[in-house]
C-alpha positions in Angstrom: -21.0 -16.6 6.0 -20.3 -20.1 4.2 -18.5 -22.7 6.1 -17.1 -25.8 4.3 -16.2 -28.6 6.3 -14.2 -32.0 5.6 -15.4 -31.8 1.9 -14.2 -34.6 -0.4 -15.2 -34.8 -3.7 -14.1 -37.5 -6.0 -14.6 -37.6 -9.8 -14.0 -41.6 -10.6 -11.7 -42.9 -8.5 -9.6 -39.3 -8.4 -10.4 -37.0 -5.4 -10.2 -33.8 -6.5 -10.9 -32.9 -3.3 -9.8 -34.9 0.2 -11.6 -33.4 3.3 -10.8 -29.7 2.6 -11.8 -26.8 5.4 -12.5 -23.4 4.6 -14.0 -20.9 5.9 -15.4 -17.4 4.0 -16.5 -14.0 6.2 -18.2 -11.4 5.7 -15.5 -9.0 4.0 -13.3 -11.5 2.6 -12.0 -10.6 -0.9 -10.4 -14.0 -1.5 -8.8 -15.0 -4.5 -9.3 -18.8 -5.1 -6.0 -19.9 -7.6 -4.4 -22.8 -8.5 -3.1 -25.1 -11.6 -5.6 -25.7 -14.3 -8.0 -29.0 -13.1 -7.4 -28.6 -9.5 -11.5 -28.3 -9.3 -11.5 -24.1 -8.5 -14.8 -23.8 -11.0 -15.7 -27.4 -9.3 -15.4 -25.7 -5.7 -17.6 -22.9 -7.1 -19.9 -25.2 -8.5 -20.4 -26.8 -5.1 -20.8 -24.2 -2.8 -23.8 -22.7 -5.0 -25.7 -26.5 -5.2 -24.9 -27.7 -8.4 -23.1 -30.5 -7.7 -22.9 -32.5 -4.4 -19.8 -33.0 -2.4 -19.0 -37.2 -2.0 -18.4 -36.2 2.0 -18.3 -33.0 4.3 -20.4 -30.2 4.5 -21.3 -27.1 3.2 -23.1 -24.4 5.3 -24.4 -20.9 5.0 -27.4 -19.1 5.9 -30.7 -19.6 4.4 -31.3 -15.9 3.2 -27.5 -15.8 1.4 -28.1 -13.5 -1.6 -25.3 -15.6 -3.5 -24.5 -14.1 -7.5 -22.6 -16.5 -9.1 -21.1 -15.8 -12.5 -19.6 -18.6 -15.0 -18.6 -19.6 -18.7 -22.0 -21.6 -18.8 -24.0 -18.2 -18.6 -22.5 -17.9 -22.5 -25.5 -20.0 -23.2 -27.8 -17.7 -22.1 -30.0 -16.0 -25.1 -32.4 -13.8 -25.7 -34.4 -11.8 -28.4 -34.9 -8.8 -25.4 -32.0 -5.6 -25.3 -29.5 -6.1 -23.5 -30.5 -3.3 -21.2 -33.8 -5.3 -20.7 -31.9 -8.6 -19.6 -29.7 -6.7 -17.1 -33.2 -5.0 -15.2 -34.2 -8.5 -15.1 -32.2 -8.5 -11.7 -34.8 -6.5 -10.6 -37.8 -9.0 -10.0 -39.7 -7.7 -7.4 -39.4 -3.7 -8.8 -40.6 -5.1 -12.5 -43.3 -6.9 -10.9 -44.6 -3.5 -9.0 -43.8 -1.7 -12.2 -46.3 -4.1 -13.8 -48.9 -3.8 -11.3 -48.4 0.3 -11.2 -49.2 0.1 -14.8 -52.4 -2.0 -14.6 -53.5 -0.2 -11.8 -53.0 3.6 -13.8 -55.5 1.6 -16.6 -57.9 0.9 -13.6 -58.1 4.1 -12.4 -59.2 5.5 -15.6 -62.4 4.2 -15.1 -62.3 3.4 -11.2 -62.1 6.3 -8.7 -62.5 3.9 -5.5 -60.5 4.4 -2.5 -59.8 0.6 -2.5 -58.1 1.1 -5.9 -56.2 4.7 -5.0 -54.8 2.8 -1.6 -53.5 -0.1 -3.6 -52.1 2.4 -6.2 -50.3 4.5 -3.2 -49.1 0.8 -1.3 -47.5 0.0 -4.3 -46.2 3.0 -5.5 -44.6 3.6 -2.0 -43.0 0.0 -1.7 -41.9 1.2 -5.8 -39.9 4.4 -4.6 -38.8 2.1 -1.2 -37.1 0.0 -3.8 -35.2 2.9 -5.5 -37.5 1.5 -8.6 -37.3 4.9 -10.4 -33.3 4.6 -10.8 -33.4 0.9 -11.8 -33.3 1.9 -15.3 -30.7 4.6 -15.1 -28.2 1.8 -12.6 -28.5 -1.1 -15.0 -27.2 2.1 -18.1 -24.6 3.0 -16.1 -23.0 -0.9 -15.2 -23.2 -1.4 -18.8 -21.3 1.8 -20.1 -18.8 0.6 -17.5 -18.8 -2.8 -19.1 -18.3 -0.7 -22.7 -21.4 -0.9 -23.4 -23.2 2.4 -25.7 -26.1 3.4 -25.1 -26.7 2.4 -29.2 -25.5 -1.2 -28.3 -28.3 -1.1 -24.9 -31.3 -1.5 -27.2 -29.6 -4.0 -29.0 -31.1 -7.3 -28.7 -29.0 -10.1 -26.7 -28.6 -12.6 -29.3 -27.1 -10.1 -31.7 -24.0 -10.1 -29.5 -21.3 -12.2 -29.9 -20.1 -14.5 -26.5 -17.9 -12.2 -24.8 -19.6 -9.8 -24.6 -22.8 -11.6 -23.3 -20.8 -12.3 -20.8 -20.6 -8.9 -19.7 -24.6 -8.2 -20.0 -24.6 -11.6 -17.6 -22.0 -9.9 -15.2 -24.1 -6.5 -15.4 -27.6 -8.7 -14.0 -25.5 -10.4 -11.4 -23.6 -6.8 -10.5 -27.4 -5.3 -10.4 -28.5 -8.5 -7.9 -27.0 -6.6 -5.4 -25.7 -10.0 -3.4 -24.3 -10.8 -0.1 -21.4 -12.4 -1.9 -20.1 -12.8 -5.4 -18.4 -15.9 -7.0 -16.4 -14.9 -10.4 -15.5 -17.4 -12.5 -12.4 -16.2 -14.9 -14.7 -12.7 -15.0 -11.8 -10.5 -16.9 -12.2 -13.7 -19.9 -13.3 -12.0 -22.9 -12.9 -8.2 -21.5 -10.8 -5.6 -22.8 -8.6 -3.7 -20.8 -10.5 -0.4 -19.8 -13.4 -3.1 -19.1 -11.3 -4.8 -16.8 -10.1 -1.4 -14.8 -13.8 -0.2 -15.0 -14.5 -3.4 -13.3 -11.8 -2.8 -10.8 -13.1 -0.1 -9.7 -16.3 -1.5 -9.1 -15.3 -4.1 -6.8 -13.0 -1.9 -4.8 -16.3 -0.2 -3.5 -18.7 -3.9 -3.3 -19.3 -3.8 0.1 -20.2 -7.6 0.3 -18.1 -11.0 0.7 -16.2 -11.8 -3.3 -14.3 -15.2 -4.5 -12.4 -14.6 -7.7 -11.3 -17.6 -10.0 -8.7 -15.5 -12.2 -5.7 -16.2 -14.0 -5.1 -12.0 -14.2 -2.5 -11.6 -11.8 -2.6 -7.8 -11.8 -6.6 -7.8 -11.3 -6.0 -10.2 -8.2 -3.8 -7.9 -6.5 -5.9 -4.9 -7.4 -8.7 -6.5 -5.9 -8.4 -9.2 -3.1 -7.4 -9.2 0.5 -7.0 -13.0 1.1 -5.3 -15.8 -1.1 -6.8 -19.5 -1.7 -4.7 -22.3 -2.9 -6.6 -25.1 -4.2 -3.7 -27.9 -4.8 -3.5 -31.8 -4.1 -7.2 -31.6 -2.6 -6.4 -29.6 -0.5 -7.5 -25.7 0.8 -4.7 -23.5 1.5 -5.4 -19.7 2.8 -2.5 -16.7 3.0 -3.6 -13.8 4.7 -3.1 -11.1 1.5 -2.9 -10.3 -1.9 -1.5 -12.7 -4.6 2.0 -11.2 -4.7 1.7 -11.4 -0.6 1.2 -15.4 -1.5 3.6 -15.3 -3.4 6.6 -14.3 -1.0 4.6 -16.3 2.0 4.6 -19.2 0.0 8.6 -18.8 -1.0 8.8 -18.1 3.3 7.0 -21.3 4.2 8.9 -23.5 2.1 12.5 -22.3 3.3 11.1 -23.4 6.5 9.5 -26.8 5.0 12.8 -27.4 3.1 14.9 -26.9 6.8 12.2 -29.1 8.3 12.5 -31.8 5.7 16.8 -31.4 5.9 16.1 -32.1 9.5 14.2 -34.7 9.1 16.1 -36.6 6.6 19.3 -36.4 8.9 17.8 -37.4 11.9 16.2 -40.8 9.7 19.7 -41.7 8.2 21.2 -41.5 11.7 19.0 -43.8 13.3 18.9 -45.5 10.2 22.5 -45.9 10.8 22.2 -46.6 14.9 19.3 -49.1 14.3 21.4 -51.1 11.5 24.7 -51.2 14.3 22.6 -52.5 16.8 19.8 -54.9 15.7 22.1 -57.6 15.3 23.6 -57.5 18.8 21.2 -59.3 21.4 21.8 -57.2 23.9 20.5 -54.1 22.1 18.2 -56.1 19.6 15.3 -54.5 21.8 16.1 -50.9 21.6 16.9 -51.7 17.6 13.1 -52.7 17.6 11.5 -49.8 19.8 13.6 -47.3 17.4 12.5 -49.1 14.2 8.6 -49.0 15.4 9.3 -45.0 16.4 10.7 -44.4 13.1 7.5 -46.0 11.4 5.3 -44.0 13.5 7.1 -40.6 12.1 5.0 -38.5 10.3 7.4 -37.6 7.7 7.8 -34.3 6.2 7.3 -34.0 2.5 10.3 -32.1 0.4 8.9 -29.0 -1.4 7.5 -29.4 -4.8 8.7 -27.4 -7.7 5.9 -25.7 -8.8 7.4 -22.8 -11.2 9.0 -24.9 -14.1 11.2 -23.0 -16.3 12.0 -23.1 -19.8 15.2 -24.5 -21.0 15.1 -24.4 -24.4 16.1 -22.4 -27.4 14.0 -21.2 -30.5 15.7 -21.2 -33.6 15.1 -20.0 -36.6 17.5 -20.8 -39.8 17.8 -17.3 -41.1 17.1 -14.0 -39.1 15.1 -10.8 -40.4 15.9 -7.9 -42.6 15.8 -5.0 -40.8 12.4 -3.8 -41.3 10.0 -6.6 -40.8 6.9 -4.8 -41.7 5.8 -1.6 -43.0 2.3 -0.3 -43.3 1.5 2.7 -45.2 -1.2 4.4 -46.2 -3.6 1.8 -44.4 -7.2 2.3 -44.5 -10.3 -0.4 -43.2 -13.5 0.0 -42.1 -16.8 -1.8 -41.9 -20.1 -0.7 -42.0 -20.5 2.4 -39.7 -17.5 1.4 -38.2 -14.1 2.9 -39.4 -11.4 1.4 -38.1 -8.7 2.7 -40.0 -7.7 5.6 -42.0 -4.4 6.0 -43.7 -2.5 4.6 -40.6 1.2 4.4 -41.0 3.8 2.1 -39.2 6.7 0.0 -38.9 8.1 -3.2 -37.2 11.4 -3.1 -37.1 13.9 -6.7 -35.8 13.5 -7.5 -32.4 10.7 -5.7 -31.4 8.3 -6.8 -29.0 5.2 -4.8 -29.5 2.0 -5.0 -27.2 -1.1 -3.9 -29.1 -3.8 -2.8 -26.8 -7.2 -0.9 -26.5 -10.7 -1.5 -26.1 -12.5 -4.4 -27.9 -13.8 -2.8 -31.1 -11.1 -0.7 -31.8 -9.4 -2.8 -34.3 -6.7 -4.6 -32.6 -7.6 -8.0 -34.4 -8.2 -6.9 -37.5 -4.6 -4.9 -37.5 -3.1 -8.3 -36.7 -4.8 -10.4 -39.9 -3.9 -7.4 -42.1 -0.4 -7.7 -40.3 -0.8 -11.1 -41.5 -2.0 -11.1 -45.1 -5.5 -12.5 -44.1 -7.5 -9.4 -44.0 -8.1 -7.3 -46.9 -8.0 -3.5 -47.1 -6.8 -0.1 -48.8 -3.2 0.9 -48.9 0.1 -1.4 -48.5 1.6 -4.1 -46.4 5.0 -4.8 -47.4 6.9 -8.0 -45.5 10.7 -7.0 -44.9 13.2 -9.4 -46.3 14.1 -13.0 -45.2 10.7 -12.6 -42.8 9.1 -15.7 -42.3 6.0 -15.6 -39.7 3.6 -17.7 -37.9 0.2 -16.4 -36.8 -1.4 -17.7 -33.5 -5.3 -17.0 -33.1 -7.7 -18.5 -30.6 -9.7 -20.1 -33.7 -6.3 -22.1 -34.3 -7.1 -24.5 -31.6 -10.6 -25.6 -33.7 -7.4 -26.9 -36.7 -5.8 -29.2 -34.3 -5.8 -33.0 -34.9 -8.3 -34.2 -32.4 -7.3 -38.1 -33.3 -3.5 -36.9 -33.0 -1.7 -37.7 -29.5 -0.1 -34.5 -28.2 3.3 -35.4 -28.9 2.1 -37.0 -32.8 0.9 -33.5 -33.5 3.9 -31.6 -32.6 5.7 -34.4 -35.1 3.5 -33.4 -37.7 4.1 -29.8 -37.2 7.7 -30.2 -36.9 9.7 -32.9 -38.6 12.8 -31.4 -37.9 12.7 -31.4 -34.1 13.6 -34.8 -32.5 11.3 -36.4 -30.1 13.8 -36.0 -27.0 13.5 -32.0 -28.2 9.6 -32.0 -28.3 9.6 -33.7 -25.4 11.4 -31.1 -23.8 9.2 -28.0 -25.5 5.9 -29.9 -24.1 7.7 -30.6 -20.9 7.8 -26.8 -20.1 4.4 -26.4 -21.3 3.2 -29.0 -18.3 2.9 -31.7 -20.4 5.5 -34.7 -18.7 5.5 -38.1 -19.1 2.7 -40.3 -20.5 0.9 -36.9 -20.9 2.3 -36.6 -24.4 0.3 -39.5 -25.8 -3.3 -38.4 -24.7 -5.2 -37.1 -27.4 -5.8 -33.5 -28.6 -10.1 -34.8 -28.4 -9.4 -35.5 -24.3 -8.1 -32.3 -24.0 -9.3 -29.1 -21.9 -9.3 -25.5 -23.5 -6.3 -24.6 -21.5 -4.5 -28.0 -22.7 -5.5 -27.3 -26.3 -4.2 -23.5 -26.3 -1.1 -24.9 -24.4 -0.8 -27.4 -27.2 -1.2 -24.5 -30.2 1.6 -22.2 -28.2 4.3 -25.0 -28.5 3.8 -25.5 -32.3 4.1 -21.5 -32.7 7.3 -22.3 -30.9 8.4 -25.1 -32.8 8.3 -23.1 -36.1 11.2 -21.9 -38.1 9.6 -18.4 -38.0 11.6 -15.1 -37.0 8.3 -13.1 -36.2 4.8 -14.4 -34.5 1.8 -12.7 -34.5 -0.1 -13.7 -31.3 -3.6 -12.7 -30.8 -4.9 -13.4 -27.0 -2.5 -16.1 -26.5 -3.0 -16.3 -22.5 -7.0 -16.9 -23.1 -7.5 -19.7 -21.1 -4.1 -20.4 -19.6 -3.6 -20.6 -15.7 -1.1 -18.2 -13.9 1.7 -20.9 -14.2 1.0 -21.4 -17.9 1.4 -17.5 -18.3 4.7 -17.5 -16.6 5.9 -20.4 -18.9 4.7 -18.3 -22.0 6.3 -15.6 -21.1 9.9 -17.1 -20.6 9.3 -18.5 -23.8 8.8 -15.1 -25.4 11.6 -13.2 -23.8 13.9 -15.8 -24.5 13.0 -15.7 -28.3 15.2 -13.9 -30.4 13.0 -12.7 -33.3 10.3 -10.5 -33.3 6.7 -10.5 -31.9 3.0 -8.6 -31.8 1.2 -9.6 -29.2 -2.7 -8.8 -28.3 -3.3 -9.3 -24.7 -5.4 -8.3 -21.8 -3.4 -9.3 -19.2 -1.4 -6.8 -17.8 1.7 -8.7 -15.7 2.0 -10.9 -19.3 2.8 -7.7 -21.1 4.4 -6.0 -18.5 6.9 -8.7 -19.1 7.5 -9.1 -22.6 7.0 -5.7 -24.3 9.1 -3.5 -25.7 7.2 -1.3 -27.3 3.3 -0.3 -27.2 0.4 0.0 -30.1 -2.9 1.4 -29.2 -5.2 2.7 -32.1 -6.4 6.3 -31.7 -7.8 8.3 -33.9 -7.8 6.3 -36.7 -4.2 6.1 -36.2 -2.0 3.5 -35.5 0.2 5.4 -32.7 3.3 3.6 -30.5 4.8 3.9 -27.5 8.7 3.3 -26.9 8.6 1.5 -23.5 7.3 -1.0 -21.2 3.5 -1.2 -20.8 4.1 -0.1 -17.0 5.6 3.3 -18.2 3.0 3.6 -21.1 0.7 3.3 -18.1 2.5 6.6 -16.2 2.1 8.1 -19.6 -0.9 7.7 -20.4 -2.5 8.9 -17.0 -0.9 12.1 -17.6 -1.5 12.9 -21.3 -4.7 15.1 -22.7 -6.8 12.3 -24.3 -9.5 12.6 -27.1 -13.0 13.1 -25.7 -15.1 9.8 -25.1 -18.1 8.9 -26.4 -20.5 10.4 -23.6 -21.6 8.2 -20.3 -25.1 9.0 -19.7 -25.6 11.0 -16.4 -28.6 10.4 -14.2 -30.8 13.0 -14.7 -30.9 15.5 -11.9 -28.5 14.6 -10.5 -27.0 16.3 -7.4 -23.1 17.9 -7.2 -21.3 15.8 -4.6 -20.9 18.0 -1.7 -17.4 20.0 -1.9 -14.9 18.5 0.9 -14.2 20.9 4.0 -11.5 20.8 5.2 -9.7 19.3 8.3 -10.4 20.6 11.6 -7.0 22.2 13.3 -7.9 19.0 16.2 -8.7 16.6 13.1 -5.1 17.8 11.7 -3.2 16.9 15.0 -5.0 13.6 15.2 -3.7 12.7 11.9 -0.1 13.7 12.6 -0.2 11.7 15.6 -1.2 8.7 13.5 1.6 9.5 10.9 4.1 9.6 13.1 2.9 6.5 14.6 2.5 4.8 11.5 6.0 5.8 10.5 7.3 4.4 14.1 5.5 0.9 13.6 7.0 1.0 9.3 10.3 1.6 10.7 9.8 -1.2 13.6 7.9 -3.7 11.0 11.4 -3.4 8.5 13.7 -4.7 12.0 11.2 -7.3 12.5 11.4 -8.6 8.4 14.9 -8.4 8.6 15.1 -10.4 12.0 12.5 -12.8 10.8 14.8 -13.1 7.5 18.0 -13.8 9.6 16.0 -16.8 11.5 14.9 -18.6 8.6 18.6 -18.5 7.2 20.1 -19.7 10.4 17.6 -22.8 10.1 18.4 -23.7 6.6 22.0 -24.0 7.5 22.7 -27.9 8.4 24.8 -27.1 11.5 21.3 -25.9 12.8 18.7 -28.3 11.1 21.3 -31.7 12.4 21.8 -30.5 16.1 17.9 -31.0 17.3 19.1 -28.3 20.9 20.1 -25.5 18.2 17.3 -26.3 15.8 14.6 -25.9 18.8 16.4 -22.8 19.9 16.2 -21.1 16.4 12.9 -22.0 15.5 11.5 -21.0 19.3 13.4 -17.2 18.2 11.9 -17.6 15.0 8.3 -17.9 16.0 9.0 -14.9 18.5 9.6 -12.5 15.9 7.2 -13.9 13.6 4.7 -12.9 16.1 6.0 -9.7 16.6 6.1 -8.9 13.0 2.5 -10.2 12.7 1.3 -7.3 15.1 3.1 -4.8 14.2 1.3 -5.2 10.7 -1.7 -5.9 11.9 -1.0 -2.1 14.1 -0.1 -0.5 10.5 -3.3 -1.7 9.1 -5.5 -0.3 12.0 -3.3 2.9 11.7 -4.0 3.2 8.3 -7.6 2.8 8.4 -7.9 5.6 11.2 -6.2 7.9 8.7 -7.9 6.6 5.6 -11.0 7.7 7.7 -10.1 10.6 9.0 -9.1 12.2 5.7 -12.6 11.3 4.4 
């Protein structure tokens, strides 16, 4: 499908990319991830044309159907509705809906046969088209996207950038292409957006490449996992969690390799400096030295999960209740929000507040804050002191400041060696902390804002969408932060695996209502699946449309087939757990240095370890092809 080939691609003098391969197929749902600046947009940006490698080659075929959504489409405007801008994915059926039009005017006055054949041609090639559902497709993308049918007529322009990113994503959806290339899509979406979305690419029959930072979203979605790191392409053959334990497996192999390695230098090392002196060995000295140059060496294994080390303090610790809301009431014009909510925050919660953009979730946290106004009362518990972290925070940094001179600023009290070490675990090492704020990527600049919330002498943060534009490893540093801070935290989010990890306790507005949840987000999940929920807004239904047919069921042959496959595919689950653990066992005999110094033990282990790495590779690969049989014969 699109075949990239020794591709370089410098920017200056740095390569951001040094003579990468890769290779997509038809069906591939591969996740492209990575560190912030590695090039993953770049990469995108070069496999649909818009900028040219320096070297290599990219090919695909000529009649790719390629839809390719971005953060540039956020320029995109328009005075049409929204529901107009997503049809204009259909070129070729507005064009005949046009020319049907003119030629209905014609025939008012023009009975010819030439006229009613072109009318028939083109109404035929119309319905060939599916051109009398176009409408009715593009309605139904954008209720899954959250749009209302009200909010369809809308004109684009009216909408802020968000959620013209969705209406982009709904044309590019409609496009119907071969493959889709999804640049940070879940940016800006809420979280029934995001499972709507989901859904929708579980069932895309063609090729997908998703830049996402949404850890749960890559799992839900992709089948293959693409590293983009030190120039380089590296592919896993699953999921993002699946990368994540074969990239732990291949370094406990790279670590015994580079043991190895390193023992077997320092001994001839050792027999090269005994012997180079002595004439009668001065030779061999020589051959060995030239051998040992011409070793390709192995490189140790990076540490690419840095962890945060140190504490937040805060002089004087909460009352009790930090905040308590009564009587609350906002809205805006036709929009209630809400209506004499009640709640509390009591010390050391860690509260997730979630729902659908629109509901209020942003507004609950400036009223939390004392920046919003409305009916009823807020009342601040004793001793509270709190710091309020908002996207619109990182337009107040210094641009002139160096990253380390703003943090200075921010907090006197902290010595350099200790904001050293708070930028440190936000990625920021070295010389890093004297480029300026003005240099400075989105990402950077958010990473920047988090460590002065960090740095404050506050006992409770407010923090609304702090993981907008942070990379997976940022997240992870973010949320170590949190769960080692002591005080108490609100938190809106849309990622899932961020507030899987640091909540407590869940918010979601309902009714009007502020209601809560005491548990983790992935039981409010169980919970919520099961509970009787208020009716939706209505999803407009295709008119005449047909029942789906109801589901016979299996065959008495159809029902012995598919307990032959269980039992088969219980036999190969039970066989594919012997071969993990055997594979398991291998890989700790080579990390042991008894193994890794003697080369005859070393080649004998590794030689057993490749054995039953092949043999846990098929029996996997026989589970998936059992799996599919049964997926397909229970319809």
């Amino acid at each position: 499908m699109i075949s990239i080939n020794n591709l370089s691609f410098l920017i200056g003098s740095r390569a951001l990319y040094d003579e990468a391969d890769w290779h997509i197929k038809p069906g591939d749902r591969v996740g492209l991830i990575g560190a912030n600046g590695t090039g993953k947009s770049t990469l995108l940006k070069i496999i649909v044309g818009e900028y040219a490698p320096s070297s290599g080659n990219i090919s695909m075929a000529k009649d790719l159907r390629i839809g390719y959504l971005n953060q540039d489409l956020l320029s995109y405007d328009s005075h049409l509705p929204i529901l107009a801008v997503a049809m204009e994915a259909f070129d070729r059926q507005n064009k005949l809906h046009d020319e049907i039009e003119e030629l209905l005017k014609v025939i008012e006055t023009d009975y010819s046969e030439d006229v009613l054949n072109k009318l028939a041609q083109k109404q035929e090639e119309f319905d060939a088209l599916d051109g009398y559902n176009i409408e009715y497709r593009a309605n139904e993308i954008l209720a899954g996207l959250g749009f209302s049918t009200e909010d369809q007529k809308r004109p684009l322009n009216t909408f802020s950038g968000g959620w013209r990113m969705r209406v982009m994503l709904a044309k590019i959806l409609l496009q119907d292409p071969d493959i889709l290339l999804l640049d940070e899509p879940t940016n800006h979406m809420d979280l029934p957006s995001i499972k709507w979305l989901e859904t929708y690419l579980a069932g895309f029959e063609g090729a997908i490449v998703i830049v996402s930072h949404d850890r749960y979203f890559l799992d839900k979605i992709i089948n293959k996992t693409v590293e983009s790191r030190k120039g380089k392409l590296t592919s896993y053959a699953g999921n993002y969690s699946f990368y994540l334990e074969e990239k732990e497996l291949r370094a406990e192999i790279q670590r015994g390799e580079f043991k190895n390695q390193q023992a077997k230098i320092k001994q001839e090392e050792r027999l090269i400096e005994r012997f180079k002196a002595k004439a009668s060995k001065a030779k061999m000295a020589q051959s060995r030295m030239k051998a040992l140059d011409r070793m390709e060496r192995v490189d140790d294994v990076d540490d690419d999960n840095p962890t945060v080390n140190f504490a937040f303090k805060f002089s004087k610790p909460s009352g009790r209740h930090v905040v308590r809301l009564e009587n609350v009431s906002k809205s805006y014009p036709n929009i209630e929000i809400l209506k004499n909510a009640e709640a509390v925050i009591e010390k050391g919660d860690k509260i997730a507040l979630i729902g659908a953009n629109g509901k209020g979730k942003s507004t609950l946290l400036r009223i939390i804050a004392g920046t919003e106004k409305f009916e009823g009362t807020c009342e601040i518990g004793h001793n509270v002191t709190t710091t309020f972290f908002a996207q619109h925070q990182l337009e107040s940094l210094h641009l002139d400041n160096a990253i380390l001179e703003e943090l200075q600023a921010f907090a006197p009290k902290h010595t350099d060696t200790e904001l050293r070490g708070i930028l440190g675990c936000f990625l920021f090492t070295g010389d890093d902390v004297f480029k300026k704020i003005k240099v400075l990527s989105g990402g950077e600049k958010s990473r920047v804002a988090l460590a002065k919330s960090l740095t404050t002498d506050s006992n409770f943060l407010i923090l609304d969408e702090p993981t907008n534009h942070l990379d997976i490893q940022s997240v992870n540093i973010l949320i170590q932060a949190l769960q080692q801070y002591e005080g108490t935290f609100i938190s809106v989010s849309h990622d899932r695996y961020f507030l899987d990890h640091v909540a407590n306790k869940i918010w979601f507005i309902e009714e009007d209502k502020i209601k809560e949840y005491p548990g983790t987000y992935a039981e409010f999940e169980e919970w919520d699946a099961k509970r009787v929920k208020p009716v939706p807004k209505a999803i407009p239904v295709k008119p005449e449309e047909k029942k789906p047919a109801v589901k016979e069921p299996a065959s008495p042959s159809t029902q012995q087939q598919l307990k032959k496959l269980n039992d088969k595919l219980k036999r190969t689950e039970d066989e594919i757990a012997v071969f993990e653990q055997n594979v398991k066992a291998c890989e700790a005999e080579l990390a042991k240095e008894e193994v890794f110094s003697n080369q005859h033990k070393l080649d004998e282990t590794n030689k057993k370890y490749l054995a039953e790495k092949a043999l846990l590779d098929a029996a996997q690969n026989t589970w998936e092809e059992l799996a599919a049989e049964i997926m397909e014969l229970e319809g």
